[in-house]
VMD Tcl script that draws the C-alpha trace (Angstrom):
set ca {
  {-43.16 8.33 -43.85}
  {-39.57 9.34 -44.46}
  {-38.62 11.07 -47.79}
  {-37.02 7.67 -48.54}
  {-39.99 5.95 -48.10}
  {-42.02 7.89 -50.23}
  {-39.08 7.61 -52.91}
  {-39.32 3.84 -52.65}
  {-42.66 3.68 -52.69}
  {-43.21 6.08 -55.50}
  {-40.97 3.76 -57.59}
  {-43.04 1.10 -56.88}
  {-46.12 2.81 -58.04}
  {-44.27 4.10 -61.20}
  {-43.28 0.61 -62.52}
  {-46.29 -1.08 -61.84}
  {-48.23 1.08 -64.25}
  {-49.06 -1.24 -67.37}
  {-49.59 1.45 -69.62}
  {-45.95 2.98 -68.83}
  {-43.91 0.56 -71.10}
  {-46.27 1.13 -73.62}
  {-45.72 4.82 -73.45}
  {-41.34 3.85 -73.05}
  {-41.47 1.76 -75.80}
  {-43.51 3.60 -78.09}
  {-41.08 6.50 -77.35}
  {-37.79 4.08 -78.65}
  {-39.68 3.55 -81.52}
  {-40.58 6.82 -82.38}
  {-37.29 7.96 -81.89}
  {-35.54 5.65 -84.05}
  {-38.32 5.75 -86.89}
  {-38.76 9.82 -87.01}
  {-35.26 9.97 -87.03}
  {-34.92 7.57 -89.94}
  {-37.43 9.39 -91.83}
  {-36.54 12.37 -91.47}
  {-32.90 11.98 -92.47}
  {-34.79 10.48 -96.07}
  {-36.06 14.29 -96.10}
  {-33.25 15.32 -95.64}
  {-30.90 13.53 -97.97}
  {-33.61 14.49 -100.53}
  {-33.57 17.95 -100.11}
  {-29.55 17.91 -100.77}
  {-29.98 15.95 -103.46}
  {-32.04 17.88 -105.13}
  {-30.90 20.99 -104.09}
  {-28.53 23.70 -105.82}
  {-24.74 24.11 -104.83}
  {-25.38 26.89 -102.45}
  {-27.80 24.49 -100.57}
  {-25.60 21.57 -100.39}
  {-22.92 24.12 -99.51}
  {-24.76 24.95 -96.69}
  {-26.24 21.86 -96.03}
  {-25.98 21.03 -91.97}
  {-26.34 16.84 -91.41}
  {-27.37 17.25 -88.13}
  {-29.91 19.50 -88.40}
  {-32.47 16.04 -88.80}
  {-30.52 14.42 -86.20}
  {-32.68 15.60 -83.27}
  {-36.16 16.82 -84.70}
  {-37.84 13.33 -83.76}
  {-37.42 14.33 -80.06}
  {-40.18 16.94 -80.54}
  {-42.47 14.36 -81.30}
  {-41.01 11.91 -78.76}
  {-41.99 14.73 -76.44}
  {-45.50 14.02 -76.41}
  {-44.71 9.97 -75.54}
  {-42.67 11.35 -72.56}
  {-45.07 14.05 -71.33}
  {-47.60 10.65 -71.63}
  {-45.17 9.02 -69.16}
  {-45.33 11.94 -66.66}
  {-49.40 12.09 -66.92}
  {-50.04 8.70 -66.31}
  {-47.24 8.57 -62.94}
  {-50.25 10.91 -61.54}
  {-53.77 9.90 -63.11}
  {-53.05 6.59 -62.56}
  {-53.78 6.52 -59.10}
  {-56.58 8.55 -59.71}
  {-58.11 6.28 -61.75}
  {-57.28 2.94 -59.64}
  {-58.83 5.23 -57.09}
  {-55.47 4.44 -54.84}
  {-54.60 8.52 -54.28}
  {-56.13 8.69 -51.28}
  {-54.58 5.92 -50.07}
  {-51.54 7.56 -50.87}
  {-52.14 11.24 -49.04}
  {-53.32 9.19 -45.77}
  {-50.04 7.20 -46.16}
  {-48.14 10.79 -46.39}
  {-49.85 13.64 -45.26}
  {-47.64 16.74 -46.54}
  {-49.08 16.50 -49.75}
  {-46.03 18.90 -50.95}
  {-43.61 15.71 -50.07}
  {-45.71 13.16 -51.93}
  {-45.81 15.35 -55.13}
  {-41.86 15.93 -54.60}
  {-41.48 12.13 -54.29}
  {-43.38 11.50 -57.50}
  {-41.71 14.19 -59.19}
  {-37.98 12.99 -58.51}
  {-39.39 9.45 -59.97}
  {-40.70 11.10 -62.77}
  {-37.66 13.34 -63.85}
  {-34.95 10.43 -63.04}
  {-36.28 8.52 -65.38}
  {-36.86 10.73 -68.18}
  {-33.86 11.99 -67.63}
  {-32.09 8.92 -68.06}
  {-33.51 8.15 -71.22}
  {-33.42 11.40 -73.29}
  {-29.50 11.08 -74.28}
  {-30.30 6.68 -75.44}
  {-33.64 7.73 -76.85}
  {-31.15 11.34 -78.85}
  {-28.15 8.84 -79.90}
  {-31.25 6.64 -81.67}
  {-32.59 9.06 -83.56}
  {-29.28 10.79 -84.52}
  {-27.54 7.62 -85.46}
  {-30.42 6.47 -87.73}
  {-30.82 9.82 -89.37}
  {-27.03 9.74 -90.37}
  {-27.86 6.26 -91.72}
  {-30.33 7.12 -94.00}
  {-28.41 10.61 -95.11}
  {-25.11 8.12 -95.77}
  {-27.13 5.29 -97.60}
  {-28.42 8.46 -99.65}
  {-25.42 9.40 -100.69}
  {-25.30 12.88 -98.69}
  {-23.15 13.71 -96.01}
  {-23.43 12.71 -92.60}
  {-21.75 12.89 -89.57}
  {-20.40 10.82 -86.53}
  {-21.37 10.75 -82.55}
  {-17.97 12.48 -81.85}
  {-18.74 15.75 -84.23}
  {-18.40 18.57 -82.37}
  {-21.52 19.68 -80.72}
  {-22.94 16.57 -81.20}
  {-22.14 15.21 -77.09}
  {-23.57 17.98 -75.51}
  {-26.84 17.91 -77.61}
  {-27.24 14.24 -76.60}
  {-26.80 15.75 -72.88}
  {-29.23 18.21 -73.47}
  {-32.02 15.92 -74.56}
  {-31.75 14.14 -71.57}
  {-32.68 17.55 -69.73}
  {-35.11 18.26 -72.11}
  {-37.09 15.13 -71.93}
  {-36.91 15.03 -67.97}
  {-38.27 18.64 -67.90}
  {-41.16 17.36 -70.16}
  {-41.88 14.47 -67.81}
  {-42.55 16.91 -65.29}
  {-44.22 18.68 -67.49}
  {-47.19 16.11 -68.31}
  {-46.96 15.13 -64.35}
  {-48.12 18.64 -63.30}
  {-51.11 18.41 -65.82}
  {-51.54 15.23 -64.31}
  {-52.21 16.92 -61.18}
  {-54.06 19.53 -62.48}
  {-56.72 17.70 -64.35}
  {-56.47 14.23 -62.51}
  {-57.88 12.60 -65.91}
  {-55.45 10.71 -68.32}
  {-57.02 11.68 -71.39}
  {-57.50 15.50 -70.75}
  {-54.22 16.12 -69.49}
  {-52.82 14.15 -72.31}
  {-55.01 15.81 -74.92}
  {-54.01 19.26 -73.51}
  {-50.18 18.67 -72.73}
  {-49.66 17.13 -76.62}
  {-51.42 20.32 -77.75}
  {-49.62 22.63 -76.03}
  {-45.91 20.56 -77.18}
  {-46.41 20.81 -80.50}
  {-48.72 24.17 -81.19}
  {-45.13 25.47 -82.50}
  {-45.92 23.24 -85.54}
  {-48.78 25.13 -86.10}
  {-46.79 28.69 -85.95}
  {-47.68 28.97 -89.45}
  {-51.11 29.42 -89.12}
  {-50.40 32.47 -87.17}
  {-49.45 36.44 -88.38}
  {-45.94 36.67 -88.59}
  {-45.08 38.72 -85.87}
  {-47.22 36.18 -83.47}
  {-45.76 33.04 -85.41}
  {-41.94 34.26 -84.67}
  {-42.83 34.97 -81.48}
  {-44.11 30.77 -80.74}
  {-40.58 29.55 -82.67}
  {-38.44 31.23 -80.13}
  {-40.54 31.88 -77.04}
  {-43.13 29.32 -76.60}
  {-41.27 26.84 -73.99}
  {-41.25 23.49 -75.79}
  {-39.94 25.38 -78.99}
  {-37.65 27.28 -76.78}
  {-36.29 24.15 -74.88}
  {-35.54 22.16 -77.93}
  {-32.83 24.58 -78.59}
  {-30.80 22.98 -76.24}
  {-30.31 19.94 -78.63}
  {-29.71 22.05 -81.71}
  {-25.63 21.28 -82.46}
  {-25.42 25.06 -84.72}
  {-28.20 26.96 -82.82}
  {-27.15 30.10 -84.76}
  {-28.12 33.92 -83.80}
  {-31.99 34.11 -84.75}
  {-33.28 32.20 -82.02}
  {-32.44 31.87 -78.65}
  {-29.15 30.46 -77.34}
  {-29.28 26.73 -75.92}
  {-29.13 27.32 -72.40}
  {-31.74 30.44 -72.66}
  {-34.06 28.38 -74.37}
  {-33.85 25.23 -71.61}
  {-34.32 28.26 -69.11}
  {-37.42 29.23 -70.82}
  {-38.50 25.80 -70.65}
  {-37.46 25.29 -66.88}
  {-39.24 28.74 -65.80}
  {-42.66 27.41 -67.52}
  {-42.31 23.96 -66.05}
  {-41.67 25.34 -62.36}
  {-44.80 27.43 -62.96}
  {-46.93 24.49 -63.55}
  {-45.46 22.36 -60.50}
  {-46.22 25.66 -58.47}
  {-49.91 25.15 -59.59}
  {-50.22 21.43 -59.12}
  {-48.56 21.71 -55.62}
  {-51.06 24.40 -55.08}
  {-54.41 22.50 -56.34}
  {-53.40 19.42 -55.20}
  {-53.12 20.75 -51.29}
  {-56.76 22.68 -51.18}
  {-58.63 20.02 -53.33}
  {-59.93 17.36 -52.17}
  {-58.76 13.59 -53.69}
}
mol new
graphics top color blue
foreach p $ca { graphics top sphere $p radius 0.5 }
foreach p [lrange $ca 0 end-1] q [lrange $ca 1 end] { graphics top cylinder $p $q radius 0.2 }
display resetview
């Protein structure tokens, strides 16, 4: 089977998956709701703040924290492009139908990240429009779609959210059962929530190094000097995500379906 063919098919596969929309349209709502709420926080905290903190107040610093959470609703997405066939017990189907096993994971993969790609900046613009809702309804300042810095964060969530999509699709691979690989992956995401928990020096170390921490940076509109830099901190993300399709591609060739 050509490369084409596999693309086609692979699309096929991908939209016939019931439990896909379900994960899509959970992720709109999320997006839109987390982004709501936390823009209530927000407006709350300036509020109630002192002068220096509504000096220093930053409106879009709620604008894009819902993604994090939408991040475990895309890395769904990516799990279930894989364990779904394992479960329908269609995969071997599928490596009979293409033999270079590397070509059908590549095929699945460009599914995978084209679509999360595509929805990270729509699913971004949700969140940040309704948290600048609820900080204007508040009463505390907000900001438009056109602020500076605000485009290119939109642009960056798109990259984020397709790297996460690969992401759960190389756990997919790896443990070949929906609810492990989901259960893992969503741990994994949002351990830098639990930083806390952690001695300092190993709790710094999670905000700015631990890949989904270090990939939302590229959404953050005044990342500041403490962590790392946007681009760095997709890199980071990138580098871990490669290492995990390295071991998928690897597993998935020597074991058997």
């Amino acid at each position: 089977m050509t490369a084409y063919g596999v693309l086609r098919s692979e699309w096929v596969k991908f939209r016939s998956i019931r439990a896909m929309l379900g994960c899509l349209a959970g992720a709109v709502v999320a997006a839109g709701s987390y982004g709501y709420l936390f823009g209530m926080t927000a407006a709350r905290e300036y509020l109630g703040g002192s002068a220096t903190d509504r000096a220093a107040f930053d409106p879009t610093e709620p604008a894009f924290r819902a993604l994090v959470l939408v991040a475990v609703l895309v890395s769904a997405v990516g799990v279930l492009a894989v364990t779904s066939e394992y479960a329908s017990g269609t995969m071997p189907v599928s490596v009979t139908a293409v033999p270079g096993r590397g070509l059908l994971v590549g095929g699945k993969g460009a599914v995978v990240a084209l679509t999360t790609l595509l929805i990270g900046p729509p699913l971004a613009l949700l969140s940040f429009t309704l948290s600048q809702a609820a900080l204007a309804a508040q009463g505390a300042p907000s900001v438009g779609p056109g602020y500076p810095g605000v485009p290119g964060a939109l642009l960056g969530a798109g990259l984020f959210t397709g790297l996460v999509g690969l992401y759960g699709m190389a756990f997919g691979f790896l443990l070949r059962r929906s609810a492990g690989a989901i259960s893992l992956g969503t741990f994994l995401l949002i351990l830098p929530g639990m930083a806390s928990l952690f001695p300092k020096p190993v709790a710094k170390w999670i905000i700015t190094w631990w890949p989904s921490a270090a990939g939302s940076r590229i959404f953050a509109v005044h990342p500041g000097t403490d962590l790392l830099a946007p681009l760095a901190g997709a890199g980071v993300l990138a580098a871990a995500v490669a290492v995990l399709l390295c071991a998928a591609v690897a597993v998935f060739r020597r074991r058997d379906v």
